[in-house]
TIKOL-462843 format. One record per residue (C-alpha): x, y, z; residue number from 0. Coordinates in pm, whole numbers, plus 50000, padded with zeros to 5 digits. Example, Ala and Ser with C-alpha at 12.3 -4.5 7.8 and 13.67 -1.06 7.14 Angstrom:
2
+-------+-------+-------+-----+
!     u !     v !     w !  nr !
+-------+-------+-------+-----+
! 51230 ! 49550 ! 50780 !   0 !
! 51367 ! 49894 ! 50714 !   1 !
+-------+-------+-------+-----+
//
This chain:
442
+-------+-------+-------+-----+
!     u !     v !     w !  nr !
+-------+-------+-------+-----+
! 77159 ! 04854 ! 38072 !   0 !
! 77531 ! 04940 ! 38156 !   1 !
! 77640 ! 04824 ! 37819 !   2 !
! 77982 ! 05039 ! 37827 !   3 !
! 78068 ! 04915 ! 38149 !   4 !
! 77976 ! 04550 ! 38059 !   5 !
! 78239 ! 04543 ! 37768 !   6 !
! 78503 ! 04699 ! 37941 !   7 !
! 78515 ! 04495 ! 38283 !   8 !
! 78483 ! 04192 ! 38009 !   9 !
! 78766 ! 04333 ! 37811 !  10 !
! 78916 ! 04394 ! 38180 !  11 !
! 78865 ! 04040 ! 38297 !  12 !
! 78964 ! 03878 ! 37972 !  13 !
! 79325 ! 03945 ! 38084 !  14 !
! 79356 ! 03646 ! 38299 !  15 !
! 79190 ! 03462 ! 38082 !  16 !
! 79463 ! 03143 ! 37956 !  17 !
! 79662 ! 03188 ! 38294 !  18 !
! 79728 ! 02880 ! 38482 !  19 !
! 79752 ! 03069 ! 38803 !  20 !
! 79650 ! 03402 ! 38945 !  21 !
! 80025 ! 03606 ! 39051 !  22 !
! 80025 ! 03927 ! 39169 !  23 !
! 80149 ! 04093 ! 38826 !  24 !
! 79835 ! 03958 ! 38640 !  25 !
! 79622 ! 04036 ! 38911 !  26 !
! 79721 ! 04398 ! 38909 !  27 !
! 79653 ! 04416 ! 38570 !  28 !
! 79335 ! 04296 ! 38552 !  29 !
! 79250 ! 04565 ! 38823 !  30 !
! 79406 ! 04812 ! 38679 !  31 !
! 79172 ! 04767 ! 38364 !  32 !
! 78875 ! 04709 ! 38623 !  33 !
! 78919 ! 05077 ! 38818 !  34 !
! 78943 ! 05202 ! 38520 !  35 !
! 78647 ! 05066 ! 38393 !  36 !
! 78485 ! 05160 ! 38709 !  37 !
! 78619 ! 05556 ! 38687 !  38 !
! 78507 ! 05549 ! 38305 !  39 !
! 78134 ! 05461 ! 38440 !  40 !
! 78159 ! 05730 ! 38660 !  41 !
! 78235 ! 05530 ! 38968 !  42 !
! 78364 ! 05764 ! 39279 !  43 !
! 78753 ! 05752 ! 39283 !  44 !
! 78792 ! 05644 ! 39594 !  45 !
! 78499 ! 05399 ! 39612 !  46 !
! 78655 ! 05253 ! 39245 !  47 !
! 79005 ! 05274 ! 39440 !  48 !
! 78857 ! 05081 ! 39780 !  49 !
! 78648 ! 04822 ! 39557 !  50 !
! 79012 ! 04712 ! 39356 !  51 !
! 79209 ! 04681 ! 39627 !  52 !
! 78936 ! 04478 ! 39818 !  53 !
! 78910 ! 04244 ! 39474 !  54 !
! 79322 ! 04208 ! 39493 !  55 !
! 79319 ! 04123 ! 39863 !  56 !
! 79096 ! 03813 ! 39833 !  57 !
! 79208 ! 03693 ! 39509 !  58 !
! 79620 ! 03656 ! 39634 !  59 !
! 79463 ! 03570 ! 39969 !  60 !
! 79334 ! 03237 ! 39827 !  61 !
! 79408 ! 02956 ! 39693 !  62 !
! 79288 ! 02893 ! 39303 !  63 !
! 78962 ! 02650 ! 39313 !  64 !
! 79019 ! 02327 ! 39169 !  65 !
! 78714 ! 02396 ! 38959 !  66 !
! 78806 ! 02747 ! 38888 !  67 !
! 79032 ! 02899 ! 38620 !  68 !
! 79189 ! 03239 ! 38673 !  69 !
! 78930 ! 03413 ! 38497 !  70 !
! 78650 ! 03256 ! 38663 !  71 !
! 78808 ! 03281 ! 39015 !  72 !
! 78839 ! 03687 ! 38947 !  73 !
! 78494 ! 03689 ! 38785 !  74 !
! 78321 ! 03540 ! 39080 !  75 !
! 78570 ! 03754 ! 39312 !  76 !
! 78404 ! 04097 ! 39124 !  77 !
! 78030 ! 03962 ! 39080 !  78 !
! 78061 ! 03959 ! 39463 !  79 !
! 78280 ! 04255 ! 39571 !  80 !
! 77987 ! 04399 ! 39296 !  81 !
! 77682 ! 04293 ! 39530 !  82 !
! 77822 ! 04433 ! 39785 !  83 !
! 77905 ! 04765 ! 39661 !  84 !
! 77540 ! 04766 ! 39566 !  85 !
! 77378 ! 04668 ! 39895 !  86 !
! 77423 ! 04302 ! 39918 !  87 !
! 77089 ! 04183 ! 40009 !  88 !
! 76754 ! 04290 ! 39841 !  89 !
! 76529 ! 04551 ! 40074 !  90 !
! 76161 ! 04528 ! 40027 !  91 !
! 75941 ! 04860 ! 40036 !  92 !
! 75818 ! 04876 ! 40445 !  93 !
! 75402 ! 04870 ! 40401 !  94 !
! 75326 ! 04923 ! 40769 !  95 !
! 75087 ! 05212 ! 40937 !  96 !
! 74762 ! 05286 ! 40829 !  97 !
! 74761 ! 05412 ! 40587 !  98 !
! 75158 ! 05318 ! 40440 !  99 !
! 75246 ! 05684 ! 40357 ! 100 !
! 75505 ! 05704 ! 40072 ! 101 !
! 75681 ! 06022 ! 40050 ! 102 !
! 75874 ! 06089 ! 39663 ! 103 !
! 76187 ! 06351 ! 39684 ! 104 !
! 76453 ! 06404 ! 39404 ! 105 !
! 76501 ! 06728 ! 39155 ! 106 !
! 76344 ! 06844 ! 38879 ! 107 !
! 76330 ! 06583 ! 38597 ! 108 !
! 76430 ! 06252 ! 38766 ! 109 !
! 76102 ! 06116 ! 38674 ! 110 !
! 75923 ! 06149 ! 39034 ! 111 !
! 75597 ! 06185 ! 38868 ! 112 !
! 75599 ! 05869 ! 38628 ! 113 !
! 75736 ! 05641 ! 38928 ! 114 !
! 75504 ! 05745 ! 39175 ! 115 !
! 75238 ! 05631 ! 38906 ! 116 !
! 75439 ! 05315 ! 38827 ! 117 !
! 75482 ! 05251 ! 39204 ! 118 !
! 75078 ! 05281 ! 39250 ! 119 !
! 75042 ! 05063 ! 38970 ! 120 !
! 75237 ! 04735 ! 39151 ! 121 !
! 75117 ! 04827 ! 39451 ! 122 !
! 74773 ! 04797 ! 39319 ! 123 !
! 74873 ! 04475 ! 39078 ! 124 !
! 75116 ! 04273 ! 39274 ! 125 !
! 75037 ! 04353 ! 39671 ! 126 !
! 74669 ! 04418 ! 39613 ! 127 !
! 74688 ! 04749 ! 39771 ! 128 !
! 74447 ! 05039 ! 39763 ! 129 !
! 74689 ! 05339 ! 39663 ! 130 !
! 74578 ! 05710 ! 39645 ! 131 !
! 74826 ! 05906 ! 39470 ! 132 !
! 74861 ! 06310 ! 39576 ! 133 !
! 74969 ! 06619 ! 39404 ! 134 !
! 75163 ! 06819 ! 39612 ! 135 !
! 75394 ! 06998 ! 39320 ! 136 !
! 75224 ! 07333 ! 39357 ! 137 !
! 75472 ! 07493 ! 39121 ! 138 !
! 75523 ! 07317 ! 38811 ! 139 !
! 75242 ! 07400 ! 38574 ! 140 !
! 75035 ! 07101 ! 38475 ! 141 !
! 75205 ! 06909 ! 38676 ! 142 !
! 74910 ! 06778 ! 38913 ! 143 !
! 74727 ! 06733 ! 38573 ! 144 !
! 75039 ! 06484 ! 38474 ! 145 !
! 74966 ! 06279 ! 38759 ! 146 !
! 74601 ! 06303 ! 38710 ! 147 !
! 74660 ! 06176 ! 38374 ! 148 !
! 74896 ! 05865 ! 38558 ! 149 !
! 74600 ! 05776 ! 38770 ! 150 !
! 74395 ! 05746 ! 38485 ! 151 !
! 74579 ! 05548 ! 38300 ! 152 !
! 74669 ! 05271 ! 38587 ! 153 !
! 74266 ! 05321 ! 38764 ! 154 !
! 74424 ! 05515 ! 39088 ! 155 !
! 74281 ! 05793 ! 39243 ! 156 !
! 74447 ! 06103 ! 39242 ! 157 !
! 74410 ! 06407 ! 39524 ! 158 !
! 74471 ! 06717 ! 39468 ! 159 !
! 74321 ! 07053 ! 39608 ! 160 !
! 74285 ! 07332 ! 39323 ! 161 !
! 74418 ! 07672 ! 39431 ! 162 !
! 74632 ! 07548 ! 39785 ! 163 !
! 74996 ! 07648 ! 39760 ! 164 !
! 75064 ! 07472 ! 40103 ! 165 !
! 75195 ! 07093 ! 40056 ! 166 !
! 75183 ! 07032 ! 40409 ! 167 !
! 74776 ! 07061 ! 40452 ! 168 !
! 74744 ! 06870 ! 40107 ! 169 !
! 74938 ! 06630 ! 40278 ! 170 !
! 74747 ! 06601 ! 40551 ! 171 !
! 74424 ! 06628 ! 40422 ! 172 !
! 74539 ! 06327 ! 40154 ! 173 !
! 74565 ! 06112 ! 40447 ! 174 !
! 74272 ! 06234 ! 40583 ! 175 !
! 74055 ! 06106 ! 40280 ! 176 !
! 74242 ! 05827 ! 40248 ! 177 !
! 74163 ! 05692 ! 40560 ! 178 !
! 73737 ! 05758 ! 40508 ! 179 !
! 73788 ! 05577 ! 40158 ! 180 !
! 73975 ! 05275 ! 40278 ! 181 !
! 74266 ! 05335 ! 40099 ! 182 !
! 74557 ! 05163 ! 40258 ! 183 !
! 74894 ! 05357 ! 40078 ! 184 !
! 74932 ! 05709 ! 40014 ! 185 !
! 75207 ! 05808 ! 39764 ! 186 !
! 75281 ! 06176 ! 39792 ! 187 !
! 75450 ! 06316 ! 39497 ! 188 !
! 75616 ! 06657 ! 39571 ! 189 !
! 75783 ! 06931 ! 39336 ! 190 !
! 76108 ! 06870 ! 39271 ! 191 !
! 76393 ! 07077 ! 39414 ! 192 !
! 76778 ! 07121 ! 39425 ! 193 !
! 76952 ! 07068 ! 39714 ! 194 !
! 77099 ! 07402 ! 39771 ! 195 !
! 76727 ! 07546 ! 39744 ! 196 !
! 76709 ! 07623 ! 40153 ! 197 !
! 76334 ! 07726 ! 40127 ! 198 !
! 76269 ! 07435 ! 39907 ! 199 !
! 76434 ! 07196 ! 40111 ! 200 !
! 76270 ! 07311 ! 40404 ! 201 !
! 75928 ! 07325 ! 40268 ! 202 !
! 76016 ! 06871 ! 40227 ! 203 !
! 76156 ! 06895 ! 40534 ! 204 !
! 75863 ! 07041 ! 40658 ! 205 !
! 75595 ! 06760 ! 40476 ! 206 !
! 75827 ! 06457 ! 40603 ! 207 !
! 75763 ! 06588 ! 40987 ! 208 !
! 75368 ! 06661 ! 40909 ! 209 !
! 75297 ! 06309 ! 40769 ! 210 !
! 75591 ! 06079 ! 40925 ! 211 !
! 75593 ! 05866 ! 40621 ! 212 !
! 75695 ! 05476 ! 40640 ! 213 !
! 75882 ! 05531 ! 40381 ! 214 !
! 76060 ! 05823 ! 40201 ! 215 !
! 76257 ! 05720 ! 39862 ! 216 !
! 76510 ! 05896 ! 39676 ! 217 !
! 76407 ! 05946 ! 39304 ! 218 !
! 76746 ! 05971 ! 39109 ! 219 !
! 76794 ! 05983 ! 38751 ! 220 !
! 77058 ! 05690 ! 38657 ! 221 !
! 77241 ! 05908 ! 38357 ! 222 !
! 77332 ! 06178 ! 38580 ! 223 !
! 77624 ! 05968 ! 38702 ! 224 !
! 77821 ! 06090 ! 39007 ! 225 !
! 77629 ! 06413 ! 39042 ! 226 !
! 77305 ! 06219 ! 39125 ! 227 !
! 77493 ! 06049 ! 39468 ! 228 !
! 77637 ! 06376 ! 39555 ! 229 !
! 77259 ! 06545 ! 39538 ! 230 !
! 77160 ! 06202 ! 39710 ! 231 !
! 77412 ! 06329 ! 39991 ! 232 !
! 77237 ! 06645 ! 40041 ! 233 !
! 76897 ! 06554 ! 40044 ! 234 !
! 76990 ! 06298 ! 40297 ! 235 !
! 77131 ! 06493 ! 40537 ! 236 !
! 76806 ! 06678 ! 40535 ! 237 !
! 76547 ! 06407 ! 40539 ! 238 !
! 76711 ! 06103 ! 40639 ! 239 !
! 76556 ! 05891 ! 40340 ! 240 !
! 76461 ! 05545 ! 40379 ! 241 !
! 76578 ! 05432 ! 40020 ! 242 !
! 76694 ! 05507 ! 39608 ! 243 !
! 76496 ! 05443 ! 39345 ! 244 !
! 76675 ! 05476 ! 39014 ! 245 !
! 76453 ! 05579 ! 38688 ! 246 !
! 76566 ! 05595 ! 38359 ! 247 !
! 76773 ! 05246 ! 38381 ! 248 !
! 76664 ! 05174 ! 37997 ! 249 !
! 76831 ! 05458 ! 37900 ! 250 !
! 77241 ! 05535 ! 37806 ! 251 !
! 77351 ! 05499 ! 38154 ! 252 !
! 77728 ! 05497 ! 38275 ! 253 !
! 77652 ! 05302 ! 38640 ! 254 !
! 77806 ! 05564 ! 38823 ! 255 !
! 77500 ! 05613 ! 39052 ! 256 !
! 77410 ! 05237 ! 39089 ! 257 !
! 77758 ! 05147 ! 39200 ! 258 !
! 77843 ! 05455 ! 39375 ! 259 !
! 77523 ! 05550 ! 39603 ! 260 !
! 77485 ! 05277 ! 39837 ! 261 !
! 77834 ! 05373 ! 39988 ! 262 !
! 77776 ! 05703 ! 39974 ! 263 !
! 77444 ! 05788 ! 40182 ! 264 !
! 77462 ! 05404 ! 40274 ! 265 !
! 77096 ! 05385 ! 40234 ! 266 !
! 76965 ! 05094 ! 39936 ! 267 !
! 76841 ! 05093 ! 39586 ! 268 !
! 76514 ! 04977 ! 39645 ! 269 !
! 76350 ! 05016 ! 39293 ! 270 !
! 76475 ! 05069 ! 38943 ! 271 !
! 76262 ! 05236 ! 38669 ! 272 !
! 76329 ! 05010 ! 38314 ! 273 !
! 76135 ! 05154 ! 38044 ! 274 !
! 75853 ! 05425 ! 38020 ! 275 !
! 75519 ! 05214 ! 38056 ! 276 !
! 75329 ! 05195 ! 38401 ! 277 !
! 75512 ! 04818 ! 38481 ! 278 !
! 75846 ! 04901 ! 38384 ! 279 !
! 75948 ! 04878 ! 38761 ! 280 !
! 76134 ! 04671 ! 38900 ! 281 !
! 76269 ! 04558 ! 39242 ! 282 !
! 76645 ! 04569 ! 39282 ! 283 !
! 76869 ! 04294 ! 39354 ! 284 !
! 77210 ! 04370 ! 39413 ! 285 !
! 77303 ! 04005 ! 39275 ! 286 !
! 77126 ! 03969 ! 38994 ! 287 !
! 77223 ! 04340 ! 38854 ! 288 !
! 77591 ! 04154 ! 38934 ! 289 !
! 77495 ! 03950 ! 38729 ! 290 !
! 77422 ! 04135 ! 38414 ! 291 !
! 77677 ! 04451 ! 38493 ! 292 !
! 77918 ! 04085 ! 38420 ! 293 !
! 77705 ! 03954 ! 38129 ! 294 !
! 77556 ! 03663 ! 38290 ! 295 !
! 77230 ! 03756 ! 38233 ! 296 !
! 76951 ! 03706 ! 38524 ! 297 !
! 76732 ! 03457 ! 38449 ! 298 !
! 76582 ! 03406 ! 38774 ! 299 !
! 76392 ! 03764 ! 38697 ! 300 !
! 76294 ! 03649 ! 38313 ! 301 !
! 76120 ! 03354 ! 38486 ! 302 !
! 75975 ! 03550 ! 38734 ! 303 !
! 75843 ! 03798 ! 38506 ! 304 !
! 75733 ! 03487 ! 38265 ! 305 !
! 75593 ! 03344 ! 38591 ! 306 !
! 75296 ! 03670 ! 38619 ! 307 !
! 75209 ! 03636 ! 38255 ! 308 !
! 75132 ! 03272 ! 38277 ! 309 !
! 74784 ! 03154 ! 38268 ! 310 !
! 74772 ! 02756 ! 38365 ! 311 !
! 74442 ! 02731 ! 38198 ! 312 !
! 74518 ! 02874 ! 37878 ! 313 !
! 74834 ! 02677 ! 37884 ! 314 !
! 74625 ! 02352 ! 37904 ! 315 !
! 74380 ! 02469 ! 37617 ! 316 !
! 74695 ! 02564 ! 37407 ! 317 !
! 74853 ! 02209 ! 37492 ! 318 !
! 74540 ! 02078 ! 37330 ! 319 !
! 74530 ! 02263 ! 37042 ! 320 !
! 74909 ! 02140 ! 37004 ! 321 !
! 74822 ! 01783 ! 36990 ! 322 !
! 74521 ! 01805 ! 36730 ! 323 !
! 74739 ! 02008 ! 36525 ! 324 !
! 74479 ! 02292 ! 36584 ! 325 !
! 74741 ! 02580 ! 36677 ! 326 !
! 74691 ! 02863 ! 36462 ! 327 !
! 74773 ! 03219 ! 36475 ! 328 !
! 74539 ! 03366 ! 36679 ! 329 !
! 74734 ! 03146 ! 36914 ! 330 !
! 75053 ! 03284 ! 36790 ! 331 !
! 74994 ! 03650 ! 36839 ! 332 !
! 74844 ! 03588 ! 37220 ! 333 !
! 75204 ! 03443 ! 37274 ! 334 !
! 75337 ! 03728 ! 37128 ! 335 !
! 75097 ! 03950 ! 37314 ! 336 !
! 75247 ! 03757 ! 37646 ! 337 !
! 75618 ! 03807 ! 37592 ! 338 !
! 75512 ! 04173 ! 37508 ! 339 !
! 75402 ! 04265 ! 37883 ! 340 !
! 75676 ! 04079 ! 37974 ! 341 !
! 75881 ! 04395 ! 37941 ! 342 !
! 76116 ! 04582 ! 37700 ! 343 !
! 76266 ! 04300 ! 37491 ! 344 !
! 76602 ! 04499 ! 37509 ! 345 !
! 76562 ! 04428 ! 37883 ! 346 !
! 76416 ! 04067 ! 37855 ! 347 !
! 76776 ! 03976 ! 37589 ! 348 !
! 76958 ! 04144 ! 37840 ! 349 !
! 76853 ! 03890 ! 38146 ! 350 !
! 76974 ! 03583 ! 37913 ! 351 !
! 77322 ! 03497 ! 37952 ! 352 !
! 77551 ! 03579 ! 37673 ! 353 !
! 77309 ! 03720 ! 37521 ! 354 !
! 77347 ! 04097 ! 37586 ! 355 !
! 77655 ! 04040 ! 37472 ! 356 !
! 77621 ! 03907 ! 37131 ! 357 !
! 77372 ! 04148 ! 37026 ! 358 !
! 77541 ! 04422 ! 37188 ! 359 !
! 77549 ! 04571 ! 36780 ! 360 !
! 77184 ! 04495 ! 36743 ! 361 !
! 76923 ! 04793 ! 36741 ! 362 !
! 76619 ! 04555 ! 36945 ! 363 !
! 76320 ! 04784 ! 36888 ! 364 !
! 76027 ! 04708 ! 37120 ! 365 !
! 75819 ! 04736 ! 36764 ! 366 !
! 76022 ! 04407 ! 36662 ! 367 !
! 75679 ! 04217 ! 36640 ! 368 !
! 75497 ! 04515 ! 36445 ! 369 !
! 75566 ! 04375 ! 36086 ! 370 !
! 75452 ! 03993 ! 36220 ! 371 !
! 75114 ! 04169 ! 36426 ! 372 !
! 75070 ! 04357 ! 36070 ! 373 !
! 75107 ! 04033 ! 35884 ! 374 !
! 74848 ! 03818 ! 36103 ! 375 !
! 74582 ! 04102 ! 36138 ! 376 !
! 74534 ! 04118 ! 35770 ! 377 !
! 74444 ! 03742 ! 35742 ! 378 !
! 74139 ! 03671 ! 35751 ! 379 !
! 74006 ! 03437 ! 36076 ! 380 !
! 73957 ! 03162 ! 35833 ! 381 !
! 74325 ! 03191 ! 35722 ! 382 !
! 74425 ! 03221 ! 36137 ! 383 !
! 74260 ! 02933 ! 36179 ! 384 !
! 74343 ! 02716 ! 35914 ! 385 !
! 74717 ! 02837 ! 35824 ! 386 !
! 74735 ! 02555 ! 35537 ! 387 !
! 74440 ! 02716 ! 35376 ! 388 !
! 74688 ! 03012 ! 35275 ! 389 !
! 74859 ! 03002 ! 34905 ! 390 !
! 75009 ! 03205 ! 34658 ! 391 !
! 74692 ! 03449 ! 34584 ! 392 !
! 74619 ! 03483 ! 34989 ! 393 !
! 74968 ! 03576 ! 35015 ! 394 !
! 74975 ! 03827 ! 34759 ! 395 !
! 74663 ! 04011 ! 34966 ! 396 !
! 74855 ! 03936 ! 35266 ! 397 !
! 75097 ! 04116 ! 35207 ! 398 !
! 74962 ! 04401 ! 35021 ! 399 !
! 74725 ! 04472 ! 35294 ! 400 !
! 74990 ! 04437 ! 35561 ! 401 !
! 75232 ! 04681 ! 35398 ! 402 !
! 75482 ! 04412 ! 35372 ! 403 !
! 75620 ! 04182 ! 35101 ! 404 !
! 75505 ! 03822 ! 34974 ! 405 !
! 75888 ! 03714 ! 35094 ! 406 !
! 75815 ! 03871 ! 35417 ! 407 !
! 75455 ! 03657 ! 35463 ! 408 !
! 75702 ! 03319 ! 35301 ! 409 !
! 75949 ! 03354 ! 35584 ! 410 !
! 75676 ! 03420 ! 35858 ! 411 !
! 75422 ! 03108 ! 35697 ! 412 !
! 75802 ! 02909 ! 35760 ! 413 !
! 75902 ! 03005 ! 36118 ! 414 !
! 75567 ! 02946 ! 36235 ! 415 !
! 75527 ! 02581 ! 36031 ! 416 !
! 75878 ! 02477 ! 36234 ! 417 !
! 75804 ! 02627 ! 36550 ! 418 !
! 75430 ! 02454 ! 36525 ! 419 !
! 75698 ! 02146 ! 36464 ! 420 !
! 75847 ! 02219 ! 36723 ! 421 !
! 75558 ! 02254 ! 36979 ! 422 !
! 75447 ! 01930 ! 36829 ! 423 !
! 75764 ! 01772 ! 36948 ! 424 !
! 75766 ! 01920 ! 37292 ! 425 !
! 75411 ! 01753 ! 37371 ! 426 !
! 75579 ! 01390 ! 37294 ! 427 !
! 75898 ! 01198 ! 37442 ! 428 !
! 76104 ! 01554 ! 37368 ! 429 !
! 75890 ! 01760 ! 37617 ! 430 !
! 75907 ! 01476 ! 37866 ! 431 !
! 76285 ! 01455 ! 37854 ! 432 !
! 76338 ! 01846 ! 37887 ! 433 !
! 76107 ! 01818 ! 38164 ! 434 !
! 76329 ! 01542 ! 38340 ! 435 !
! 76618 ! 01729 ! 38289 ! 436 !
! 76523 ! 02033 ! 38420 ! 437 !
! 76395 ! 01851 ! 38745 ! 438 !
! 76711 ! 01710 ! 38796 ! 439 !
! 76876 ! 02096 ! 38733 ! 440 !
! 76682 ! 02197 ! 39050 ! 441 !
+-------+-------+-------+-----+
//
């Protein structure tokens, strides 16, 4: 996630770095290599122009922190000239009326379709919401079938009416049902359109007055750079959206929408698309993407996300199995299983500090766990059990059944002996002192 940009406002930044004061020579090289960073993402001119001289202002207007270098005086000066160029505060998704109608606009391709199914599916997960999703893209062929296939897959119901080329009734009538089968949001997804489309853009123009949604959002695709605020421009003169959502995040992208849009239509991010399965979605922080755009990671969001897959009774049966030495690797692939709906793990490196950086080289596949999952399925659940039951003519089965090679069952039978170690460890004095110390972090 905005890997190019990452290394070049650290390259930027690492200018000051060894200074013993910030001047106004070193400053305005630093921010030299900063717009340029900015312009290289795809940042607006003038926004990348306004944002420098904004950085330069405060940072000769001050005096340096006692506890502040240079570098980390201009760091923190950009992290939050950053926020604010991307909203500042985090806006939640309004949920009022009955039903909450959701109306989706963007063009062709931005991924409408998949995010109206990934919005249905938190609704449904983490506000306990009874969402009907609705077809209205009468022109694309299979597209209603798409969504059908959406609702399937995340247990929401989809409307659609076979044969009716009129949005605005299905619209209507959506809401109609919705109400006489207690469902409490309606998420309309509509065809998508360009902006200079006049029948098009009147036909959306035309569903937003028929349904008076709480909420219309902005689909944009996050590769398409500068062109996506500019089409963001246009489709907000016409409906007045209530807020962006960015798809496609996972993906190549320059920044050039993220940093760019909020000035622009001056309307907020509200959602970010992260990866292709139904809960890659998350909410947007201005702060925490800050953060990582500056490769400080965000691990408020990694513990949150940690947070939903946690299971406090399983965690005490676990803790058990710890202290009778009775962990075994059954156990093991449920906590891999756990980190795995955690997210993409490119994502979850990218939220820990330094990280993202370090591995910025490293190809992280979200199949990293295959070879292990291959590995442990082809034991037996004697061997899963009982891991000290497994020796040199178990491992040679092992491993021919898993596809892999008796090395490759050595090293796994090795990290899972010291991390069992480990755990071991954890559950005496050494758990109790992490615990202290992270009490007194708080």
């Amino acid at each position: 996630m905005f890997n190019n940009l990452s290394e070049k406002l650290d390259k930027a930044l690492h200018t000051l770095k060894g200074h013993g004061k910030i001047t106004e020579v070193n400053v305005a090289e630093t921010l030299k290599e900063v717009r340029r960073a900015l312009l290289d993402a795809d940042v607006n001119f003038k926004i990348a122009k306004e944002f420098t001289k904004t950085v330069q202002k405060k940072a000769l207007g001050q005096d340096v922190l006692t506890t502040l270098n240079p570098g980390q005086l201009m760091v923190k000066l950009v992290k939050d000239e950053l926020t604010e160029l991307m909203g500042g505060d985090t806006v939640g998704i309004n949920l009022g009326g009955s039903p909450t109608v959701i109306l989706m606009s963007g063009l062709q391709g931005s991924g409408k379709t998949t995010f109206s199914g990934k919005l249905a599916n938190y609704l449904k997960t983490k506000k306990s919401k009874q969402v009907l999703l609705v077809g209205c893209d009468v022109y694309r062929p299979a597209a209603i079938n798409q969504l059908r296939v959406v609702g399937e897959q995340i247990g929401v119901e989809v409307y659609a009416e076979e044969g009716n080329q009129n949005p605005v009734e299905i619209s209507l009538n959506a809401i109609k049902h919705a109400k006489a089968n207690s469902k409490n949001v309606v998420i309309i997804d509509t065809a998508g359109r360009l902006a200079v489309d006049e029948e098009m853009m009147t036909e959306i123009s035309n569903i937003h007055k028929a349904v008076s949604p709480q909420e219309t959002l902005f689909v944009v695709d996050s590769m398409t750079g500068q062109d996506a605020v500019n089409t963001a421009k246009a489709f907000n003169d016409v409906l007045n959206f209530d807020g962006v959502v960015l798809t496609k995040l996972d993906g190549d992208t320059r920044g050039g929408a993220a940093l760019s849009i909020k000035s622009v239509v001056d309307k907020p991010i509200k959602f970010i698309g992260t990866g292709e399965k139904m809960d890659a979605i998350d909410v947007f922080h201005p702060s925490r993407m800050a953060d990582r755009i500056l490769g400080m990671g965000d691990v408020v969001s990694l513990v949150e996300r940690a947070q939903e897959q946690y299971d406090e009774e399983e965690a005490r049966k676990l803790q058990k199995k710890i202290a009778k030495n009775q962990f075994g690797f059954d156990d093991f692939l449920n906590q891999i299983n756990q980190i795995k709906k955690m997210g993409s793990m490119k994502d979850l490196v990218g939220m820990i500090p330094g990280a993202g950086k370090a591995l910025k080289d490293v190809d992280i596949d979200d199949d990293a766990f295959k070879g292990i999952e291959a590995i442990i399925h082809s034991m037996t659940p004697a061997e899963r059990s009982t891991p000290s039951m497994i020796n040199a003519s178990r491992k040679k089965r092992i491993a021919k059944g898993s596809g892999t090679s008796v090395q490759e069952v050595n090293q796994l039978m090795k990290q899972f002996d010291q991390m069992s170690k480990m755990m071991k460890m954890m559950q005496g004095g050494g758990g109790r002192k992490m615990m202290q110390m992270m009490k007194g972090m708080r």
